[in-house]
N, CA, C and O of each residue as an XYZ file, in Angstrom:
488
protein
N       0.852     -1.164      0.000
C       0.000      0.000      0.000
C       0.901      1.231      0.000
O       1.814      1.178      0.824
N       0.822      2.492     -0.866
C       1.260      3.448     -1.031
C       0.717      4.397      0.225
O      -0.499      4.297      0.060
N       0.882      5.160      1.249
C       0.526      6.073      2.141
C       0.706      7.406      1.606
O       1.782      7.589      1.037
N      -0.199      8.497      1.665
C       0.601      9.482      0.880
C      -0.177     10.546      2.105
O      -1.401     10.578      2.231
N       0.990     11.571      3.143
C       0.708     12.141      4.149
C       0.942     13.691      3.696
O       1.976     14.351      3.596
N      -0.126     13.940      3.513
C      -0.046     15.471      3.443
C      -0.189     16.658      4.556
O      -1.302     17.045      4.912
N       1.105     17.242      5.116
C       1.150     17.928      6.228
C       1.921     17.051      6.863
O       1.564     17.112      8.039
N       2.956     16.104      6.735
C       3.289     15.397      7.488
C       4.276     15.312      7.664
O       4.860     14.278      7.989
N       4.837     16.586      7.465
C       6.777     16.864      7.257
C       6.796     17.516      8.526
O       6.273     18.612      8.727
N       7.557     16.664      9.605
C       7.576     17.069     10.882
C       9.271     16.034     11.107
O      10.116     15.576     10.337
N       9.091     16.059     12.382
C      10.702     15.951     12.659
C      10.333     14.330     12.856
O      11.310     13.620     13.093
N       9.226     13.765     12.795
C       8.956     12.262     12.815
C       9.365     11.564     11.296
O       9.097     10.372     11.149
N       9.783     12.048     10.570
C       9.357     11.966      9.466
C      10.230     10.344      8.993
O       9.875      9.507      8.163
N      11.380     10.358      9.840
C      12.541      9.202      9.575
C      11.741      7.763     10.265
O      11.858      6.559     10.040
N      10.943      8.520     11.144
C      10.151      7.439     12.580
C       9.331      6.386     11.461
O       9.458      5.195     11.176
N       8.218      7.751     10.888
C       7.174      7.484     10.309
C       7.615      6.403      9.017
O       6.953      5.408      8.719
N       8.991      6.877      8.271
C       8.890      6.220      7.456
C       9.503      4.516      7.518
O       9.309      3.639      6.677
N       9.995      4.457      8.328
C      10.702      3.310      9.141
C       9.697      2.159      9.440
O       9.897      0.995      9.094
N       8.253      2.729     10.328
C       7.281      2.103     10.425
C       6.425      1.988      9.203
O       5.372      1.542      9.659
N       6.240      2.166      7.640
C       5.729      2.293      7.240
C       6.260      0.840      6.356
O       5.554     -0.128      6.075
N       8.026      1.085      5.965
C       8.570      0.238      5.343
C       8.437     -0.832      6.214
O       7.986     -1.917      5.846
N       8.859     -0.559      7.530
C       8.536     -2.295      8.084
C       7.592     -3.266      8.139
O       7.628     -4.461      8.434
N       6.341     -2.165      7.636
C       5.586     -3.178      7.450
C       5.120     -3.720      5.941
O       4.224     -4.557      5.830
N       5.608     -3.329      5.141
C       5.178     -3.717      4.109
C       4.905     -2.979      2.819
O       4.934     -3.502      1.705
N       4.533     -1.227      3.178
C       4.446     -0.313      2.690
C       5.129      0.880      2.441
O       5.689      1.388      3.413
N       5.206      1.411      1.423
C       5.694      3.120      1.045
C       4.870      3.480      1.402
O       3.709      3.072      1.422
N       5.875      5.245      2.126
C       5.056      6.521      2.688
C       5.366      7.756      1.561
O       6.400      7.741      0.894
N       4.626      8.532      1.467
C       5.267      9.665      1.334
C       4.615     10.890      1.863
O       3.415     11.114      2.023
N       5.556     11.570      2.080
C       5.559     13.066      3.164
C       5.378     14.162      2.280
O       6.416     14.150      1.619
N       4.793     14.946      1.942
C       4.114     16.575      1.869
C       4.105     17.487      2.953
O       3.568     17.194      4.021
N       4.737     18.717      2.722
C       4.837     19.791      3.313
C       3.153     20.453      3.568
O       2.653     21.138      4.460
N       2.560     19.767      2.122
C       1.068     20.132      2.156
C       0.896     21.883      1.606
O      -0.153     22.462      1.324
N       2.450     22.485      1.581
C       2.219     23.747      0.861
C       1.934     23.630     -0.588
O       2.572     22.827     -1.270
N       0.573     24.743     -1.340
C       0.086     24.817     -2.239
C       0.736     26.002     -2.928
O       0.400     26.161     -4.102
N       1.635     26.894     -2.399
C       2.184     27.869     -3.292
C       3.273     27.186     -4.209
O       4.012     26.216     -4.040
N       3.078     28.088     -5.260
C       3.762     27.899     -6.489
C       3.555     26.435     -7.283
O       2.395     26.252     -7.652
N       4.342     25.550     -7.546
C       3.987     24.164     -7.415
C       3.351     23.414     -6.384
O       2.772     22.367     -6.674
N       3.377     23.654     -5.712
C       2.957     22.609     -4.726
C       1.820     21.828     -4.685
O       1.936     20.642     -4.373
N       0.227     22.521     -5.073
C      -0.835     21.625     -5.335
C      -0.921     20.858     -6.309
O      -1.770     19.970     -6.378
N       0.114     21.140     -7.371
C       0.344     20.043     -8.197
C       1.077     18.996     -7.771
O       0.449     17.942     -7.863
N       2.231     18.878     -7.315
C       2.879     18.053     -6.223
C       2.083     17.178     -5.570
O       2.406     16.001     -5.413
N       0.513     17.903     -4.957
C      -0.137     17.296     -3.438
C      -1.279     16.331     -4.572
O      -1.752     15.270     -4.164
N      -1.605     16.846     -5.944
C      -2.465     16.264     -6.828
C      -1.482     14.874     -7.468
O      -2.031     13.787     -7.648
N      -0.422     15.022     -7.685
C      -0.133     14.001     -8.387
C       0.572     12.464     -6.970
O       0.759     11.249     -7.025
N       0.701     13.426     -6.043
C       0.758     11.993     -5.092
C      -0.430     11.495     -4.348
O      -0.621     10.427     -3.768
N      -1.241     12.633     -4.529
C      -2.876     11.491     -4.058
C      -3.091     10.691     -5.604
O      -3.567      9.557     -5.549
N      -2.822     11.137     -6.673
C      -3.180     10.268     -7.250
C      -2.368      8.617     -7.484
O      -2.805      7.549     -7.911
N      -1.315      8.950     -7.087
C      -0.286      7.774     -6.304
C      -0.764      6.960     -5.567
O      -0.716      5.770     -5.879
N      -1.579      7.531     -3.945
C      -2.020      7.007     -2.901
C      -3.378      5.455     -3.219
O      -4.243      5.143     -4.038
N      -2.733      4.907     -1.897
C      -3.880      4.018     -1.468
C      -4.628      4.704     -0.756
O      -5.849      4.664     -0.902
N      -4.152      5.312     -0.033
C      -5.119      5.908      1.196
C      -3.884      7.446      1.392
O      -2.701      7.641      1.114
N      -5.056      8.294      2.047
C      -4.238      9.560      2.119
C      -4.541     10.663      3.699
O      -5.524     11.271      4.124
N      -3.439     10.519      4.072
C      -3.685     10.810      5.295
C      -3.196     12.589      5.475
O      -2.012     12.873      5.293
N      -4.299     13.794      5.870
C      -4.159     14.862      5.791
C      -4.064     15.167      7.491
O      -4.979     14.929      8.280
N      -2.920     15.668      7.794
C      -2.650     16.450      9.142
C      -2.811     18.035      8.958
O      -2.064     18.802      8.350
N      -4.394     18.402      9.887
C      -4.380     19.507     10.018
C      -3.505     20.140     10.858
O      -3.475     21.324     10.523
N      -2.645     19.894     11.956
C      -2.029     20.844     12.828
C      -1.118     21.689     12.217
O      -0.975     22.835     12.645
N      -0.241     21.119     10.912
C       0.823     21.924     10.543
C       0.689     22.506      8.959
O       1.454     23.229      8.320
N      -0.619     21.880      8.593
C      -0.977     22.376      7.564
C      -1.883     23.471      6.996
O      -2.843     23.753      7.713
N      -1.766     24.113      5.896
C      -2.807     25.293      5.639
C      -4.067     24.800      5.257
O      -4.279     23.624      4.961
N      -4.869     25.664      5.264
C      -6.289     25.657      4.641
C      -6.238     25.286      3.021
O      -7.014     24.537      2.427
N      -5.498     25.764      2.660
C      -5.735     25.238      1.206
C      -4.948     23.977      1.211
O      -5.757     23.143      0.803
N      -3.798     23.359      1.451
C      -3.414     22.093      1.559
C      -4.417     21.142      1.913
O      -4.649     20.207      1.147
N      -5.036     21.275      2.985
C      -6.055     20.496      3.452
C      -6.875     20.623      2.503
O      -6.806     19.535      1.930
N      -7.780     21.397      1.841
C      -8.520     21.527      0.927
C      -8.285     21.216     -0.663
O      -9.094     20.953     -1.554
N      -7.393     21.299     -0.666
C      -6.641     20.779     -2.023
C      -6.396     19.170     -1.966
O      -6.703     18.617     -3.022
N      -5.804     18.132     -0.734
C      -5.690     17.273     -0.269
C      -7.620     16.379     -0.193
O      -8.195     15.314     -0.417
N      -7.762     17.218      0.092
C      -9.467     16.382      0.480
C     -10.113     16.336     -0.453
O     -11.043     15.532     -0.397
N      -9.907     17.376     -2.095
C     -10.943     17.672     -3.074
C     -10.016     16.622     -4.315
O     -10.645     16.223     -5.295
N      -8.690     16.289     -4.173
C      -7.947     15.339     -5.084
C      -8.600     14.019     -4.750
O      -9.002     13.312     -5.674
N      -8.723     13.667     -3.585
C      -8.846     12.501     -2.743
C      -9.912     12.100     -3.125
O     -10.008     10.920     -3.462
N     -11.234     13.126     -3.196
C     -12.487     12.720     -3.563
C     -13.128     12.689     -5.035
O     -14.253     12.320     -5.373
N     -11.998     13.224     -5.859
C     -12.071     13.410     -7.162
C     -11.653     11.799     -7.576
O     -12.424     11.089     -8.222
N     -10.889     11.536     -7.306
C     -10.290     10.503     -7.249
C     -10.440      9.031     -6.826
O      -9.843      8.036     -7.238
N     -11.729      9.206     -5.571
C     -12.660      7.910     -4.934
C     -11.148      7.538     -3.902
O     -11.177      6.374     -3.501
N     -10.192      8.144     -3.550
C      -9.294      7.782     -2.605
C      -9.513      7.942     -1.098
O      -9.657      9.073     -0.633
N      -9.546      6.747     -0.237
C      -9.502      7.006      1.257
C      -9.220      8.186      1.621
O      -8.471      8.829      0.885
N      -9.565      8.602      2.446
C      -8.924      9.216      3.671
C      -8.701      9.617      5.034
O      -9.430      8.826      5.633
N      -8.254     10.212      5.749
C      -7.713     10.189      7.011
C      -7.809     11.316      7.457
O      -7.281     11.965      6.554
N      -8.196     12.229      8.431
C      -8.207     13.741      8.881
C      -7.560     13.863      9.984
O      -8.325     13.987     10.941
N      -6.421     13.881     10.260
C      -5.910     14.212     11.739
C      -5.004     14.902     12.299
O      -3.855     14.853     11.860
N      -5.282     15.570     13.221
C      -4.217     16.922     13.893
C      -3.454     16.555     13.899
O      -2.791     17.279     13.157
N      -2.678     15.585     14.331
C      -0.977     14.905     14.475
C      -1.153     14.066     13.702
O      -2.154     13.869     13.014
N       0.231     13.244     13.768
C       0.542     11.957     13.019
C       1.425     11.442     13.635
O       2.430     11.345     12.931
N       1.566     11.019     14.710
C       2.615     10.286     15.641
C       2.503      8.953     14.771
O       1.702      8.516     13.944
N       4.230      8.318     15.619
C       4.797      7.373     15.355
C       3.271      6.268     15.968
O       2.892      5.495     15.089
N       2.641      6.202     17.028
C       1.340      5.225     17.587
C       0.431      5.596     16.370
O       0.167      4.783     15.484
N       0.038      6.698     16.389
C      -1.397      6.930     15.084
C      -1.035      5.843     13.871
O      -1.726      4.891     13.509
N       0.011      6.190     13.454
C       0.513      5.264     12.312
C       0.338      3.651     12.505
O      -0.530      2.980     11.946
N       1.162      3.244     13.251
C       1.075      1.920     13.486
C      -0.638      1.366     13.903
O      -1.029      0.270     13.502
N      -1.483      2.229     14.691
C      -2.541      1.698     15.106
C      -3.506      1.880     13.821
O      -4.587      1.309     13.679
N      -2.911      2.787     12.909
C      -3.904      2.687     11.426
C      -3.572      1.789     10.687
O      -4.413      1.204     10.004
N      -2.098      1.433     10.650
C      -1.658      0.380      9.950
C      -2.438     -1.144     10.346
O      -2.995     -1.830      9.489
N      -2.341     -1.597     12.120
C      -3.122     -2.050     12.470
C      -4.115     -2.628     11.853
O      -4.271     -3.689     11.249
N      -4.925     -1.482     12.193
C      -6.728     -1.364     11.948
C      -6.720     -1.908     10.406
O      -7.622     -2.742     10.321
N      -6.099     -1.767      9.250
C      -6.023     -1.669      8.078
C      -5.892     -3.382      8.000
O      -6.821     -4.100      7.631
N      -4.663     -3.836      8.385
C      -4.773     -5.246      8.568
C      -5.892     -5.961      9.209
O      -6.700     -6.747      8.714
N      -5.817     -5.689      9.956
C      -7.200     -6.733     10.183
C      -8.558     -6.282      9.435
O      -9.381     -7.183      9.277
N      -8.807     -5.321      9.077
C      -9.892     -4.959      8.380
C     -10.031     -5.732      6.773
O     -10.934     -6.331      6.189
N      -8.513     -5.324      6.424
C      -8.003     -6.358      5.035
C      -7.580     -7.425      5.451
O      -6.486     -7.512      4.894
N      -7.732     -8.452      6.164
C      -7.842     -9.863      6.538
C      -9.164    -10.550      6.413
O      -9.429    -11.700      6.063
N     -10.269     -9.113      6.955
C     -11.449     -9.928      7.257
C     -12.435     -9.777      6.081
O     -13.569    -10.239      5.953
N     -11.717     -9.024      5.276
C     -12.922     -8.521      3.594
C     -11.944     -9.010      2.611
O     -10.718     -8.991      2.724
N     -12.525     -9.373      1.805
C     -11.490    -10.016      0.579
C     -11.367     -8.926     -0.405
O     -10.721     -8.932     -1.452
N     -12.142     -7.925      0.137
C     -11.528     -6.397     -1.249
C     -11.544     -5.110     -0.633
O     -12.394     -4.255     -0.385
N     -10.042     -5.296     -0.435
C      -9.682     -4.151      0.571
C      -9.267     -2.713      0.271
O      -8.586     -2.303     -0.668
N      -9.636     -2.266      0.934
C      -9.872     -0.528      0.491
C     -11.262     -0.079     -0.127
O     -11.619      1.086     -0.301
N     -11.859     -1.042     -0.377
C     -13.082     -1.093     -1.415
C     -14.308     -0.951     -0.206
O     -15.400     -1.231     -0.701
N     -14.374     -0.690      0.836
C     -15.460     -0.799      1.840
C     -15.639      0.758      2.108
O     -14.759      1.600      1.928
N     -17.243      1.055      2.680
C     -17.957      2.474      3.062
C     -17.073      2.920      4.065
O     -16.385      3.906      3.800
N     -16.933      2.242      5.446
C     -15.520      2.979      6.350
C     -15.473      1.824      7.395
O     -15.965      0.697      7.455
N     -14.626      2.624      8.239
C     -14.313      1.663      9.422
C     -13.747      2.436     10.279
O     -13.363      3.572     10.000
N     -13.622      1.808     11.598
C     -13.391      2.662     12.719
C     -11.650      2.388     13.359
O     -10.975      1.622     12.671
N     -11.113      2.869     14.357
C     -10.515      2.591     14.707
C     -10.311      3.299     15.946
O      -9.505      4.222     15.832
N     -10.761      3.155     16.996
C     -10.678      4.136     18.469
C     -11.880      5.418     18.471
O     -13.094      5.295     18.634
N     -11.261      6.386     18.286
C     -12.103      7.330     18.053
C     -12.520      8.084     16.476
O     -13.200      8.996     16.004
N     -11.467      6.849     16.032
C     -10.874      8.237     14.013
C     -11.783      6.787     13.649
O     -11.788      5.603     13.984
N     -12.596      7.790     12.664
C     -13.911      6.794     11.239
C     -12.905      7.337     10.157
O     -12.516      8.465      9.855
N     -12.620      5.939      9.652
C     -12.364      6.356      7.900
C     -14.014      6.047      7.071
O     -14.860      5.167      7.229
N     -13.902      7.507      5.962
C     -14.602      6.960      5.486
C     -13.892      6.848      3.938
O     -12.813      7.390      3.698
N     -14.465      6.260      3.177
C     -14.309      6.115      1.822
C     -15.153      6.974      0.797
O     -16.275      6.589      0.470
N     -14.584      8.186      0.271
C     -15.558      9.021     -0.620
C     -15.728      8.757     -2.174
O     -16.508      9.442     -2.836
């Protein structure tokens, strides 16, 4: 599975990607800035993505908005969350496995939960 984190260029970023490869998957990290190039940048790696995970804490309004309107143009997962710790990751990664263990067409489902965060599928 491709991860594609927009807003997610933080000082975790070596953590995040460490846990991502160990399990099986590529990440990739976005600054989530839309000036100059950049929403083209944030458009052509959601269109990359399996699933796309947007961190509002460090990101702008238009990143996020640019991030959420590719995603849905696109029928791509997604993810809305203020941080992105090294736990968020792994417990989505988690959730993802067993969710794709227990459906034989994965990514392809309305949503699912995991603690308090609903993915949905748009």
């Amino acid at each position: 599975m491709h991860i594609v984190v927009v807003g997610g260029r933080e000082k975790n970023e070596v953590d995040l990607s460490r846990i991502a490869t160990g399990r099986g998957h590529t990440i990739e990290l976005l600054d989530g800035d839309v000036a100059g190039r950049g929403i083209e940048g944030i458009r052509n790696a959601v269109s990359r993505s399996s699933i796309v995970i947007i961190v509002t804490e460090i990101n702008s309004h238009g990143g996020v908005a640019a991030a959420k309107r590719e995603a849905s143009r696109l029928n791509k997962p997604t993810m809305v969350v203020s941080r992105l710790s090294c736990a968020r990751l792994r417990g989505l990664l988690d959730a993802l496995a067993i969710r794709d263990a227990s459906t034989p067409f994965p990514l392809h489902t309305g949503g699912w939960s995991y603690g308090q965060t609903t993915f949905v599928r748009q």
